[in-house]
PDB file of N, H, CA, C and O in Angstrom:
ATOM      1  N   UNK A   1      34.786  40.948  66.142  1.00  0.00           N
ATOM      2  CA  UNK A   1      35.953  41.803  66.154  1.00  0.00           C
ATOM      3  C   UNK A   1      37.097  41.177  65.378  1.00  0.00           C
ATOM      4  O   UNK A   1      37.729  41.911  64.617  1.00  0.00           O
ATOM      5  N   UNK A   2      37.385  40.074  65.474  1.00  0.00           N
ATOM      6  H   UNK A   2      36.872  39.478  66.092  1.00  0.00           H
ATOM      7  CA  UNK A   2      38.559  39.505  65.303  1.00  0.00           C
ATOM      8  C   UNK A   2      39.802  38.778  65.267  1.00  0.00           C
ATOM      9  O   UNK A   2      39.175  37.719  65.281  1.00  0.00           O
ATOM     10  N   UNK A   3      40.559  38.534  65.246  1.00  0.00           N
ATOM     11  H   UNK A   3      41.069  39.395  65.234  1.00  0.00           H
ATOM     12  CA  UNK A   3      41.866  38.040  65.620  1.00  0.00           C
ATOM     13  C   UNK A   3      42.415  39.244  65.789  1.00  0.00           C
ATOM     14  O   UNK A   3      42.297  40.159  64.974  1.00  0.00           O
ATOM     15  N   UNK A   4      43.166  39.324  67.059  1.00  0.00           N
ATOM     16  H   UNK A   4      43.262  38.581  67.721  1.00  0.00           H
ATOM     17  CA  UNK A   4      44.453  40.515  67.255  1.00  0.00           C
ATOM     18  C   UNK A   4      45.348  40.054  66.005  1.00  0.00           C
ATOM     19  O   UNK A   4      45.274  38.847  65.776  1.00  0.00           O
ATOM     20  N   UNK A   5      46.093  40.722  65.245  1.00  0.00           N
ATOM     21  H   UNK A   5      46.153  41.702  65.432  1.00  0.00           H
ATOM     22  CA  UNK A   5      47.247  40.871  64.669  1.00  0.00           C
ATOM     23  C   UNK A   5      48.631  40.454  65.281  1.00  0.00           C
ATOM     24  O   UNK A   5      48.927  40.971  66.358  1.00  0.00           O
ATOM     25  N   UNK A   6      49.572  39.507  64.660  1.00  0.00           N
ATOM     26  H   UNK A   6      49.332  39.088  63.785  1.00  0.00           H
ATOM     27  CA  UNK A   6      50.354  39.055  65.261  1.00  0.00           C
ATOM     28  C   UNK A   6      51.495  40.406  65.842  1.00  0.00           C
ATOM     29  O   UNK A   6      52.055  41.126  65.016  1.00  0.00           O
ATOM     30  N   UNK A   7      51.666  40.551  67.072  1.00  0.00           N
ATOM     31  H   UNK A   7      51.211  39.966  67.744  1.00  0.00           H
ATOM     32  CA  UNK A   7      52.768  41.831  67.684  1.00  0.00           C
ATOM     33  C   UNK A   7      53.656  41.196  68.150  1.00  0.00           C
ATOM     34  O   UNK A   7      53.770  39.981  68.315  1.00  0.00           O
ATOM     35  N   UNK A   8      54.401  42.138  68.404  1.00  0.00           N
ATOM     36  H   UNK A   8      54.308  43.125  68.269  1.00  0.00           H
ATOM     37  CA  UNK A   8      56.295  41.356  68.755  1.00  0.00           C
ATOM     38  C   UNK A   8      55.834  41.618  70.302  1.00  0.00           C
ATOM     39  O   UNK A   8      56.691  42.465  70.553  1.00  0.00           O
ATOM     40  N   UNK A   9      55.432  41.552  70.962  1.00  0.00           N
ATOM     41  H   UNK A   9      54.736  40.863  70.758  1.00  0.00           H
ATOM     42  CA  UNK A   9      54.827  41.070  72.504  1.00  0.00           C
ATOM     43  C   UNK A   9      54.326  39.955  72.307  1.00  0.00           C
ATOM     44  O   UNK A   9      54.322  39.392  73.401  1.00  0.00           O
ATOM     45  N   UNK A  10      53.731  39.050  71.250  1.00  0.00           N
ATOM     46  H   UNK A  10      53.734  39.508  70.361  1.00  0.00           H
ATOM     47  CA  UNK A  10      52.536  37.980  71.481  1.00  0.00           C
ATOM     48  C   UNK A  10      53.963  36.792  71.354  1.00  0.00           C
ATOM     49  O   UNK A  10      55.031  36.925  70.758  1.00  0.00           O
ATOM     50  N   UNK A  11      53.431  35.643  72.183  1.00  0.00           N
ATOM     51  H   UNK A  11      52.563  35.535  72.668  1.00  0.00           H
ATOM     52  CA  UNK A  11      54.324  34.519  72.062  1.00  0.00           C
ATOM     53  C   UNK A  11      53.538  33.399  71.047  1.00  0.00           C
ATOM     54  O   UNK A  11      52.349  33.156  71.256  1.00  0.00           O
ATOM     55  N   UNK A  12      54.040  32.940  70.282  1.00  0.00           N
ATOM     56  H   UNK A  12      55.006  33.137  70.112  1.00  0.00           H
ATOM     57  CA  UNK A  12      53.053  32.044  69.483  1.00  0.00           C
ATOM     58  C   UNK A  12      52.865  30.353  70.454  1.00  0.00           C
ATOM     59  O   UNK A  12      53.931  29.737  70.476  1.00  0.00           O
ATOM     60  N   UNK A  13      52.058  29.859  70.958  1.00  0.00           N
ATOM     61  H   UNK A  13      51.193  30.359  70.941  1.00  0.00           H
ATOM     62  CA  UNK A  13      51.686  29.250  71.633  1.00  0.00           C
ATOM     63  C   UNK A  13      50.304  28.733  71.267  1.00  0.00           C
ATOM     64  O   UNK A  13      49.300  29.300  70.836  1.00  0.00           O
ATOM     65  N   UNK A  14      50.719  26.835  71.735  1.00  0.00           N
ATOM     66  H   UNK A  14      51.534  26.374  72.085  1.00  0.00           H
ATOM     67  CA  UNK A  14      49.068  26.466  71.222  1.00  0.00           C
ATOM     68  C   UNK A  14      48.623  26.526  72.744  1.00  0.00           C
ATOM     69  O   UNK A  14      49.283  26.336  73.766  1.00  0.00           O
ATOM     70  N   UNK A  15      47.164  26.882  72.544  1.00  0.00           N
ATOM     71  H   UNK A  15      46.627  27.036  71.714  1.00  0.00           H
ATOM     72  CA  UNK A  15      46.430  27.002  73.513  1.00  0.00           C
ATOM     73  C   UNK A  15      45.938  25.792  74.021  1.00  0.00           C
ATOM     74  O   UNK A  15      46.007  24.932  73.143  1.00  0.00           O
ATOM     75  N   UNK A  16      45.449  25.343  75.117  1.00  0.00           N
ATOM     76  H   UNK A  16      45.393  26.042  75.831  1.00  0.00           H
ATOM     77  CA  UNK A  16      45.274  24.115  76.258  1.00  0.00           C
ATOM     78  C   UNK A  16      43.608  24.271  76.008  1.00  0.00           C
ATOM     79  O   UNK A  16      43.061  23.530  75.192  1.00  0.00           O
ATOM     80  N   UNK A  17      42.791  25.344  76.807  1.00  0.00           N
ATOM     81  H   UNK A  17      43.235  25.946  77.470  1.00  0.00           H
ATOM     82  CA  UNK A  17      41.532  25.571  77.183  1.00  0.00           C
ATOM     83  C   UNK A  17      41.334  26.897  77.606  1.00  0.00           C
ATOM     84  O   UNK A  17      42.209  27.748  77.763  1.00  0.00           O
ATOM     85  N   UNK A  18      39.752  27.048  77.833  1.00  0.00           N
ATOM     86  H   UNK A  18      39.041  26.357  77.705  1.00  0.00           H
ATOM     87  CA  UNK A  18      39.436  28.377  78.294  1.00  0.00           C
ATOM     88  C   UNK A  18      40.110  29.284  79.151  1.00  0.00           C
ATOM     89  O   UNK A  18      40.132  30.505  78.996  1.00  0.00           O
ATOM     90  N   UNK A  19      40.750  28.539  80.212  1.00  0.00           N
ATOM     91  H   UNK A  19      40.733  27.547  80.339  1.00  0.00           H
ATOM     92  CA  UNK A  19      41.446  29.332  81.011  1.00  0.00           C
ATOM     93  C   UNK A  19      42.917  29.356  80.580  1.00  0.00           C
ATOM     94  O   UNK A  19      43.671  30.234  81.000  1.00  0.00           O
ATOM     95  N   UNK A  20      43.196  28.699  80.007  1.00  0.00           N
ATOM     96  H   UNK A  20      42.584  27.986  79.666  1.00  0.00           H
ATOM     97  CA  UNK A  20      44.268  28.915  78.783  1.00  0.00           C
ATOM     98  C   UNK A  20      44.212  30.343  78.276  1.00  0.00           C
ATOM     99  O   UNK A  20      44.934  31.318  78.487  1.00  0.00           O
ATOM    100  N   UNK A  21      43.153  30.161  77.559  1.00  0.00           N
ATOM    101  H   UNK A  21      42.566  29.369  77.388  1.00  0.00           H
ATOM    102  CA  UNK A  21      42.466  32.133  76.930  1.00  0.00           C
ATOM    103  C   UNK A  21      42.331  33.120  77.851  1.00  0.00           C
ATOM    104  O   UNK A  21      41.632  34.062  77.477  1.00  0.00           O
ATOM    105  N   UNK A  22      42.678  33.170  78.678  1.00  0.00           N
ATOM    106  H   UNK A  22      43.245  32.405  78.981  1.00  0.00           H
ATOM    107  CA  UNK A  22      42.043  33.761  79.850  1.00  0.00           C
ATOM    108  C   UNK A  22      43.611  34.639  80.386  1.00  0.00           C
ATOM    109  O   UNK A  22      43.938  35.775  80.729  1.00  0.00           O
ATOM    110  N   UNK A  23      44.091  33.632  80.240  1.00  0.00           N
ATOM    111  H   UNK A  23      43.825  32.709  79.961  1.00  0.00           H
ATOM    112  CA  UNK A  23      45.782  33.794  80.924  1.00  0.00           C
ATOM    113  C   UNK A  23      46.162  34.525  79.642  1.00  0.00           C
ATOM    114  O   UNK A  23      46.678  35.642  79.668  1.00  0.00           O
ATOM    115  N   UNK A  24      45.882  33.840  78.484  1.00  0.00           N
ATOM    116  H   UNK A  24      45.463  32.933  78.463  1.00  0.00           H
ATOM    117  CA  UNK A  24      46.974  34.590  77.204  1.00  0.00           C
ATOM    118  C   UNK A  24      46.125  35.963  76.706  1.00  0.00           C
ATOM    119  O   UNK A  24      46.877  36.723  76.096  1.00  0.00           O
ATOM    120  N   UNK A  25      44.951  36.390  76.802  1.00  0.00           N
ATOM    121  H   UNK A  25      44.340  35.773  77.298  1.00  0.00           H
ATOM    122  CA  UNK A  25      44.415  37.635  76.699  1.00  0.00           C
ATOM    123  C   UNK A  25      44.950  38.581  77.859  1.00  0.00           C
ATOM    124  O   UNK A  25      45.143  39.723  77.440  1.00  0.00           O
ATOM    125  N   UNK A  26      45.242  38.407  79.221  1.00  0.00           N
ATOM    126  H   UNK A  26      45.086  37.479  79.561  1.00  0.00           H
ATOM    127  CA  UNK A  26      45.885  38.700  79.779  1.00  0.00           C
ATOM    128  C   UNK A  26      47.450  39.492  79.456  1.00  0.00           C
ATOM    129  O   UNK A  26      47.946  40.619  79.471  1.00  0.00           O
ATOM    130  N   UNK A  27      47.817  38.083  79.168  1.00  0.00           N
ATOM    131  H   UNK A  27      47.415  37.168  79.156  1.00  0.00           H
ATOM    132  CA  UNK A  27      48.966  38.423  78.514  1.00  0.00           C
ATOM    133  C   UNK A  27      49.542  39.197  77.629  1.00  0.00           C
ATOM    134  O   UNK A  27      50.658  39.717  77.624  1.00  0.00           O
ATOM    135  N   UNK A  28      48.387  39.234  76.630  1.00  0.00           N
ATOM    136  H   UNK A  28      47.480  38.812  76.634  1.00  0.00           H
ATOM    137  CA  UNK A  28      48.207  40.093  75.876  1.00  0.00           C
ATOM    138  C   UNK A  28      48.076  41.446  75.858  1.00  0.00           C
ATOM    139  O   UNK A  28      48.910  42.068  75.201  1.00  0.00           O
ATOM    140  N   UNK A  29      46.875  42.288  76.656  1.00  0.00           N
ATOM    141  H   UNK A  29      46.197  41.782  77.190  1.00  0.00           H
ATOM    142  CA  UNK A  29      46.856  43.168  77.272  1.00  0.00           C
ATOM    143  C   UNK A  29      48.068  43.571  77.892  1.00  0.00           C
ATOM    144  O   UNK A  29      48.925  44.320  77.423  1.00  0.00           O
ATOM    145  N   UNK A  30      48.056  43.119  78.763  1.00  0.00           N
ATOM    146  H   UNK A  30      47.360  42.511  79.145  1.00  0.00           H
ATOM    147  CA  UNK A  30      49.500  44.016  79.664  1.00  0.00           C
ATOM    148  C   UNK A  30      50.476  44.168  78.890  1.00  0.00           C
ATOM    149  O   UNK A  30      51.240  45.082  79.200  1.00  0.00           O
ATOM    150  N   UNK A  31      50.871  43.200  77.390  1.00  0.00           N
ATOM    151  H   UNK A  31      50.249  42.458  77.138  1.00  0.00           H
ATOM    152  CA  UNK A  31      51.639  43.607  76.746  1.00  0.00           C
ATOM    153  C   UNK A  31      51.109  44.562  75.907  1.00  0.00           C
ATOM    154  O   UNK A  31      52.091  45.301  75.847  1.00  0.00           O
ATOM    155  N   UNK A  32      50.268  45.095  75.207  1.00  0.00           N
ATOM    156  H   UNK A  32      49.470  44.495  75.256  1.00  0.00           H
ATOM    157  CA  UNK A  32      49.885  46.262  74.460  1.00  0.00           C
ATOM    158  C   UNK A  32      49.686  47.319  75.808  1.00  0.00           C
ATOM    159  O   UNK A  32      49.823  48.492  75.461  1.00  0.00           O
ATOM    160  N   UNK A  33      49.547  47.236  76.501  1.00  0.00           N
ATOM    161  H   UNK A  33      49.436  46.284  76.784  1.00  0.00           H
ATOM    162  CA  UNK A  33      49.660  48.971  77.271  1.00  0.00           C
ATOM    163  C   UNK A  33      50.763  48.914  77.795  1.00  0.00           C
ATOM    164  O   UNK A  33      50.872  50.017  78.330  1.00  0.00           O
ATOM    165  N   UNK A  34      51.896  48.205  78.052  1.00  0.00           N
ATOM    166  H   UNK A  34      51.808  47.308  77.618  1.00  0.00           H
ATOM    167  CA  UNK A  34      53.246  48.601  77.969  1.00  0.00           C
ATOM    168  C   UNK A  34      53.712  49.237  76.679  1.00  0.00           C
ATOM    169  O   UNK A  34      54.264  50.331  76.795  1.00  0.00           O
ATOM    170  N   UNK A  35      53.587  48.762  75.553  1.00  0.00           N
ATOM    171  H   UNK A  35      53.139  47.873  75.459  1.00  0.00           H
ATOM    172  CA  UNK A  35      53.914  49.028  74.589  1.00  0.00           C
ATOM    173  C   UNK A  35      52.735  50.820  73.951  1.00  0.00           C
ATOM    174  O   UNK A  35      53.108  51.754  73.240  1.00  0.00           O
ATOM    175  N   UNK A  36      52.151  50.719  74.236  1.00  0.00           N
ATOM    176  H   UNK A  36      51.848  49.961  74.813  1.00  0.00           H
ATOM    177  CA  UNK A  36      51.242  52.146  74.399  1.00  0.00           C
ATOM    178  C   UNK A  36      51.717  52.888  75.483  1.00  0.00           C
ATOM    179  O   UNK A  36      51.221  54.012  75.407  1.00  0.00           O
ATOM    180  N   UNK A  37      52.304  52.805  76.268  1.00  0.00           N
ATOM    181  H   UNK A  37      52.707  51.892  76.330  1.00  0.00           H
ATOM    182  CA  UNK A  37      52.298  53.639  77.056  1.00  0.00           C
ATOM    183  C   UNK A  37      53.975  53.922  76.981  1.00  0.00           C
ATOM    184  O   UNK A  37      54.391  55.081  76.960  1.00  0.00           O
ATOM    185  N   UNK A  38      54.642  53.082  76.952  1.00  0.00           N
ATOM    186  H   UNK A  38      54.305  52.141  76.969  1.00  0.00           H
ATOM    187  CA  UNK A  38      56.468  53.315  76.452  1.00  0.00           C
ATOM    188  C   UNK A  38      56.018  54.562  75.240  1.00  0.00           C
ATOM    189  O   UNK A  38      56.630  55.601  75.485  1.00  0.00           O
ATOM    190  N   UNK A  39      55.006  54.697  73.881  1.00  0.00           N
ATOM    191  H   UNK A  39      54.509  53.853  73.681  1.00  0.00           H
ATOM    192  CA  UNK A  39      55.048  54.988  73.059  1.00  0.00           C
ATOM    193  C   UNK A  39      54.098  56.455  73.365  1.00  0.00           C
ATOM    194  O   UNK A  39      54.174  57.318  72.491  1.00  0.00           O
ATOM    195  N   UNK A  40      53.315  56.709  74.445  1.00  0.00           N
ATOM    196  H   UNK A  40      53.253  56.008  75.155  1.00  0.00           H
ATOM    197  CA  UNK A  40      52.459  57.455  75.332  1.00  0.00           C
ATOM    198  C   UNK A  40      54.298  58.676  75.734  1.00  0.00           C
ATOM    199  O   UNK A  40      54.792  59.731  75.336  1.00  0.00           O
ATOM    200  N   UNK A  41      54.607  57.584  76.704  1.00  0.00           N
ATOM    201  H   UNK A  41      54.206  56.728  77.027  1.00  0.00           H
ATOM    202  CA  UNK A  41      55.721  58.763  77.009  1.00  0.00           C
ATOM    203  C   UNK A  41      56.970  59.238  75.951  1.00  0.00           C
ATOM    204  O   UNK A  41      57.549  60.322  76.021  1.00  0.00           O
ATOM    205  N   UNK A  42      57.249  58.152  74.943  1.00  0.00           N
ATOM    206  H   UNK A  42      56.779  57.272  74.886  1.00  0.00           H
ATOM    207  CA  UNK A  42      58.169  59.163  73.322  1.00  0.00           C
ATOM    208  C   UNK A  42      57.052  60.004  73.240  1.00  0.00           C
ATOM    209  O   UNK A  42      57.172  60.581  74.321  1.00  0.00           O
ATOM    210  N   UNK A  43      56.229  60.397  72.816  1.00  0.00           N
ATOM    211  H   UNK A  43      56.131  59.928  71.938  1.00  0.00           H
ATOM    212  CA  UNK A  43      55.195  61.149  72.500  1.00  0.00           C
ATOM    213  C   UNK A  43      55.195  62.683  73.428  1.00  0.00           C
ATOM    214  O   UNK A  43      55.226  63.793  72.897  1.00  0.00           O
ATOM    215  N   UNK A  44      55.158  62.464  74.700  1.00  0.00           N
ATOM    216  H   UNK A  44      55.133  61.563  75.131  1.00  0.00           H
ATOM    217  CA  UNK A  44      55.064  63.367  75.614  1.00  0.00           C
ATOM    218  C   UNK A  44      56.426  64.090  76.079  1.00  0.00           C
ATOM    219  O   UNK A  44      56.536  64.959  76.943  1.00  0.00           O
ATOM    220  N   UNK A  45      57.654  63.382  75.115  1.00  0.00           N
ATOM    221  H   UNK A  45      57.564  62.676  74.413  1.00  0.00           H
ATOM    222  CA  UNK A  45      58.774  64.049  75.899  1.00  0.00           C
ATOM    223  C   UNK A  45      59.138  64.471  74.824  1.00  0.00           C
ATOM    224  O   UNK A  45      60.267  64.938  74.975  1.00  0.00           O
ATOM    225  N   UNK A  46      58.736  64.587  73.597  1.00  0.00           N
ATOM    226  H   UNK A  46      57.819  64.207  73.474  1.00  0.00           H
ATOM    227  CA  UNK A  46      58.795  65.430  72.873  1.00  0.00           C
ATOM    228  C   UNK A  46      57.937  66.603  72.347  1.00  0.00           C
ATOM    229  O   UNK A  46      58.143  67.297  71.352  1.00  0.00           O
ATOM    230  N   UNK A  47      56.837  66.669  73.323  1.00  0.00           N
ATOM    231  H   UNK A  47      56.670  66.105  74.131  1.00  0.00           H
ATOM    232  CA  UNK A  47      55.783  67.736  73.254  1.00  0.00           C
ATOM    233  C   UNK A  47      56.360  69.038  73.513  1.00  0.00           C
ATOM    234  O   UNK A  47      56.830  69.105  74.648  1.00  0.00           O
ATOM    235  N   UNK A  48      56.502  70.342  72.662  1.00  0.00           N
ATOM    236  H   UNK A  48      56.120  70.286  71.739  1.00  0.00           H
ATOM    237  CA  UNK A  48      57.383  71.618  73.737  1.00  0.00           C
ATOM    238  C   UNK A  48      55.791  72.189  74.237  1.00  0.00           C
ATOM    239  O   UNK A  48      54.695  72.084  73.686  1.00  0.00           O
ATOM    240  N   UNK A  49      56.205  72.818  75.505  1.00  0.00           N
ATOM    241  H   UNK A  49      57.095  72.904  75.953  1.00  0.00           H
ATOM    242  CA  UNK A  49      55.182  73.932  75.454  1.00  0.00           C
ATOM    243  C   UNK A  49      55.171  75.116  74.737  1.00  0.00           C
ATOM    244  O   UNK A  49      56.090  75.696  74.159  1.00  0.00           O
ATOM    245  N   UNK A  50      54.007  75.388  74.857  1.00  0.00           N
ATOM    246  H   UNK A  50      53.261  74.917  75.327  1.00  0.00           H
ATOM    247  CA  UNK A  50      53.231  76.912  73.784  1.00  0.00           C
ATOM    248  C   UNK A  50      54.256  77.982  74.218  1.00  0.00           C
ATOM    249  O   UNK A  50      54.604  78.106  75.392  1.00  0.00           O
ATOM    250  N   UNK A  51      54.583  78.520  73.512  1.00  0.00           N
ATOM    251  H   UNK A  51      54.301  78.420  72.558  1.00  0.00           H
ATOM    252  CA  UNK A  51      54.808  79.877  74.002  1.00  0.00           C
ATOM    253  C   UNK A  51      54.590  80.960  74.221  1.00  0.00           C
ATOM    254  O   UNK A  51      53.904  81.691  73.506  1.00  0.00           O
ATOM    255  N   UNK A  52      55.281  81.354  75.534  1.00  0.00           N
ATOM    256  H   UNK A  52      55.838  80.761  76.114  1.00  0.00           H
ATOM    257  CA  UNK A  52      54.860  82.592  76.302  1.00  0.00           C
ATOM    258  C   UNK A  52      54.669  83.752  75.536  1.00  0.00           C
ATOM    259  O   UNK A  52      53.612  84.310  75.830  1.00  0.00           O
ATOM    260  N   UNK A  53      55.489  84.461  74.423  1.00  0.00           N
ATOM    261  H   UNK A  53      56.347  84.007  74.185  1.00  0.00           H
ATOM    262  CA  UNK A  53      54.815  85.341  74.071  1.00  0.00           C
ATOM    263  C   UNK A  53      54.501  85.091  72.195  1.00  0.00           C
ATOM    264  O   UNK A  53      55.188  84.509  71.355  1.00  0.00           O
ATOM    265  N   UNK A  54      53.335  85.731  72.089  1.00  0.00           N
ATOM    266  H   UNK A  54      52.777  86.204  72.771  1.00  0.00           H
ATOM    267  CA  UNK A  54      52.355  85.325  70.739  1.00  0.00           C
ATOM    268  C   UNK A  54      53.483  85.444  69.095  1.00  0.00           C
ATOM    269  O   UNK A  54      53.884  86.473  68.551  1.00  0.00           O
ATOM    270  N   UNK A  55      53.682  84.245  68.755  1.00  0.00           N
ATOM    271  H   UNK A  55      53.357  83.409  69.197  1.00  0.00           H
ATOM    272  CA  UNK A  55      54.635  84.282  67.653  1.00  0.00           C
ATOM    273  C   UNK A  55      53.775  84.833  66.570  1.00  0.00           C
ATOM    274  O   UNK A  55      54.395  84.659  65.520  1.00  0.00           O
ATOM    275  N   UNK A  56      52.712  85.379  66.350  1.00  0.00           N
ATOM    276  H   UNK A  56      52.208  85.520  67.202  1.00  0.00           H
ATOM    277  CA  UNK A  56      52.365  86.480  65.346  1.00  0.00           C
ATOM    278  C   UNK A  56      52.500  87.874  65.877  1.00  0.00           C
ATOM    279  O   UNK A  56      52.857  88.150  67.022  1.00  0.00           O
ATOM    280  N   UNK A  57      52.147  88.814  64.840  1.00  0.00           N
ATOM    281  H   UNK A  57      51.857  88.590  63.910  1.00  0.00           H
ATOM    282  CA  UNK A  57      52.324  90.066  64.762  1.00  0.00           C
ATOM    283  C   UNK A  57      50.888  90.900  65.333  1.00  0.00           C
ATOM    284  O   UNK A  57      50.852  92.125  65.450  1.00  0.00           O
ATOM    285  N   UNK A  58      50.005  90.202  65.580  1.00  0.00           N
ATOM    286  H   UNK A  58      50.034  89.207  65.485  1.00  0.00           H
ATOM    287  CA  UNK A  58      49.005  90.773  65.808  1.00  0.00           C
ATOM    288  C   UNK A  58      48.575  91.226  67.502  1.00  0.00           C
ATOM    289  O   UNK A  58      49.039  90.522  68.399  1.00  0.00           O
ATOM    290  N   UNK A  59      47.557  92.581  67.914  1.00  0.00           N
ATOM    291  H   UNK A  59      47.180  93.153  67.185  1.00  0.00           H
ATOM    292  CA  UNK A  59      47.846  92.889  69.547  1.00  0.00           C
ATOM    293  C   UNK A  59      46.016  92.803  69.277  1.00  0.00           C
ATOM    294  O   UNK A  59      45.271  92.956  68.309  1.00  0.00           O
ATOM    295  N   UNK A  60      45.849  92.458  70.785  1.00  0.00           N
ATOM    296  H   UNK A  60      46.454  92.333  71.571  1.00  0.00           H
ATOM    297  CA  UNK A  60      44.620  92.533  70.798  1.00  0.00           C
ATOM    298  C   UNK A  60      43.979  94.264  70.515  1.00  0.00           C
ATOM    299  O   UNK A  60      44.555  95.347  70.609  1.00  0.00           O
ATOM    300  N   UNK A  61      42.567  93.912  70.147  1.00  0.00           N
ATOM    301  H   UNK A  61      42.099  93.032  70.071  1.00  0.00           H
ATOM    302  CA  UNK A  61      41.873  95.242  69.013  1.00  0.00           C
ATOM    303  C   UNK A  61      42.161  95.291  68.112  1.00  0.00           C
ATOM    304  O   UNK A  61      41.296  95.999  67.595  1.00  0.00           O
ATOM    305  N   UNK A  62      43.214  94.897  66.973  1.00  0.00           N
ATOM    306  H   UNK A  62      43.916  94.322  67.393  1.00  0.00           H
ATOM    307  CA  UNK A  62      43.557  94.754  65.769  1.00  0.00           C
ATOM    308  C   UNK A  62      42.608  94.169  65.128  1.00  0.00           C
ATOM    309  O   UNK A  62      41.931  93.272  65.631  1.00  0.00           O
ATOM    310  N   UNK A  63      42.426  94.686  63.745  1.00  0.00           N
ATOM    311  H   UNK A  63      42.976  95.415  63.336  1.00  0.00           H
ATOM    312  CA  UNK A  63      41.183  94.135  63.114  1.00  0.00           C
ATOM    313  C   UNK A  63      42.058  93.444  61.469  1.00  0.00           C
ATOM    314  O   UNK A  63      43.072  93.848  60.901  1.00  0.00           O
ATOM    315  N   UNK A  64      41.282  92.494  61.192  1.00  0.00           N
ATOM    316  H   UNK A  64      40.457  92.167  61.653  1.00  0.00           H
ATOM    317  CA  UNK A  64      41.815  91.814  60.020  1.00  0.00           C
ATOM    318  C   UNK A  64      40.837  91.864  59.186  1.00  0.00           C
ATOM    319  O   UNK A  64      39.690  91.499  59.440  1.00  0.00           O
ATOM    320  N   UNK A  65      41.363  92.475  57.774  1.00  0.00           N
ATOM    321  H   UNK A  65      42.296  92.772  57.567  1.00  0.00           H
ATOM    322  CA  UNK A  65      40.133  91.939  56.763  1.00  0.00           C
ATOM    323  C   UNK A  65      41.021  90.495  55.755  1.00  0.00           C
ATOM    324  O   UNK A  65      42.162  90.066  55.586  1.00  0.00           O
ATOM    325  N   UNK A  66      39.881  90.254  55.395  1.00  0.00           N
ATOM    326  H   UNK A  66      38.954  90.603  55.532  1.00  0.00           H
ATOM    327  CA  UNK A  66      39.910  88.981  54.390  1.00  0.00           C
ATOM    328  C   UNK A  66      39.639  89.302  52.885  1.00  0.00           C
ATOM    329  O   UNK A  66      38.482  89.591  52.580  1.00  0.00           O
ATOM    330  N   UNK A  67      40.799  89.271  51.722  1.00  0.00           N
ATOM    331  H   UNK A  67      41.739  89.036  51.970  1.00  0.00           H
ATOM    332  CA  UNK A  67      40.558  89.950  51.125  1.00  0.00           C
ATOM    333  C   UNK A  67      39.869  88.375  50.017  1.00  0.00           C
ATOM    334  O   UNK A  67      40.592  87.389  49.874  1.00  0.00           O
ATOM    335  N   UNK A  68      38.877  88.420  49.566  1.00  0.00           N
ATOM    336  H   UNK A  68      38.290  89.221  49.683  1.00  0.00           H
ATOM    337  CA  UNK A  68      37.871  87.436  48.255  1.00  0.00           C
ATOM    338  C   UNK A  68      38.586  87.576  47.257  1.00  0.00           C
ATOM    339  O   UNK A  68      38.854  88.702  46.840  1.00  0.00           O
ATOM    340  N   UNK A  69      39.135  86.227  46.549  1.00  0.00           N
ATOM    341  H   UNK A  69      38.916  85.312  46.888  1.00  0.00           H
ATOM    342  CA  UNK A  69      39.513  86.588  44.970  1.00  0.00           C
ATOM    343  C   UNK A  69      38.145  85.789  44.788  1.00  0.00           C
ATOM    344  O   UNK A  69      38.236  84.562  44.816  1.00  0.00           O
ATOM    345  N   UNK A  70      37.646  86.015  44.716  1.00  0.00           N
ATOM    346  H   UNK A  70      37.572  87.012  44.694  1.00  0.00           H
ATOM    347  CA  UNK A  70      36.439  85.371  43.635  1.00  0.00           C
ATOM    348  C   UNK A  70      36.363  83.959  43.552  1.00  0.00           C
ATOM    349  O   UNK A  70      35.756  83.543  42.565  1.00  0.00           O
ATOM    350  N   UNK A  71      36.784  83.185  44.267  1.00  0.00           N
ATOM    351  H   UNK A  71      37.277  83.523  45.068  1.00  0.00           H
ATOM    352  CA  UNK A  71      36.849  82.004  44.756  1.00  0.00           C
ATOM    353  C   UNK A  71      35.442  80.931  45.115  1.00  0.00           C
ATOM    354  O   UNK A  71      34.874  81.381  46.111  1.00  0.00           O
ATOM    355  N   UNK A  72      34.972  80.079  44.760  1.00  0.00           N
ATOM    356  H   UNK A  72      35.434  79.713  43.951  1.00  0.00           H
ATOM    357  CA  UNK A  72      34.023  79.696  46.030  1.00  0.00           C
ATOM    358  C   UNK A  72      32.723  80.265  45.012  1.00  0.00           C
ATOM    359  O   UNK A  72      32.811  80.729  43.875  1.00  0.00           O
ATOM    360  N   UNK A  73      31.445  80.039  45.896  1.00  0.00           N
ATOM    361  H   UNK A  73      31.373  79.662  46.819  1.00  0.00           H
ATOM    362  CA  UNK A  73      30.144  80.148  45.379  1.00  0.00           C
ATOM    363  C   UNK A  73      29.869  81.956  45.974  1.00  0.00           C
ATOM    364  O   UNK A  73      30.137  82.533  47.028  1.00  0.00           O
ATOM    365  N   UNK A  74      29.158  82.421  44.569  1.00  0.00           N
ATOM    366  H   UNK A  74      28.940  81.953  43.713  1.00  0.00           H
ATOM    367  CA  UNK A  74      29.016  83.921  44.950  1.00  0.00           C
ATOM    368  C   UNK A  74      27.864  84.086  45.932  1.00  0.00           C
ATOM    369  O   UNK A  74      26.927  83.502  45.387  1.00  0.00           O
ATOM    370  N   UNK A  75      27.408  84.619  47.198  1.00  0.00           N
ATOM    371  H   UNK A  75      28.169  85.094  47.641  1.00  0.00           H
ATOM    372  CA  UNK A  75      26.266  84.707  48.123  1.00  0.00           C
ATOM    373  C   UNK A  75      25.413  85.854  47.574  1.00  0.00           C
ATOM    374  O   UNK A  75      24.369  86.174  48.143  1.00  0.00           O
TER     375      UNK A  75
END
């Protein structure tokens, strides 16, 4: 996979041992889903809902044709 990419959550720190890694993947984590999830809710509080009534012109039973300019492969 990799090296994570250095993020403004990560502290630059030399590591001791395994459980050293253990603590700073940790660390790590909880700092990327804070930071996903702060960015989870900008996301969601700017979502509007759909609206209630249909912003086209069309009612149900209405029929649409499609008019071909000659476009595309002939069938």
């Amino acid at each position: 996979m990799g090296r994570p990419f250095p993020l403004p959550w990560c502290q630059k720190t030399a590591l001791g041992g395994t459980a050293d890694l253990d603590v700073r993947r940790s660390e790590y984590t909880a700092g990327l889903l804070t930071v996903l999830n702060e960015y989870w809710e900008r996301v969601n509080q700017t979502i509007t809902d759909p609206p209630k009534v249909p912003t086209h012109a069309f009612k149900p039973g209405d029929q649409c044709e499609q008019a071909l300019h000659g476009h595309g492969p002939s069938i």
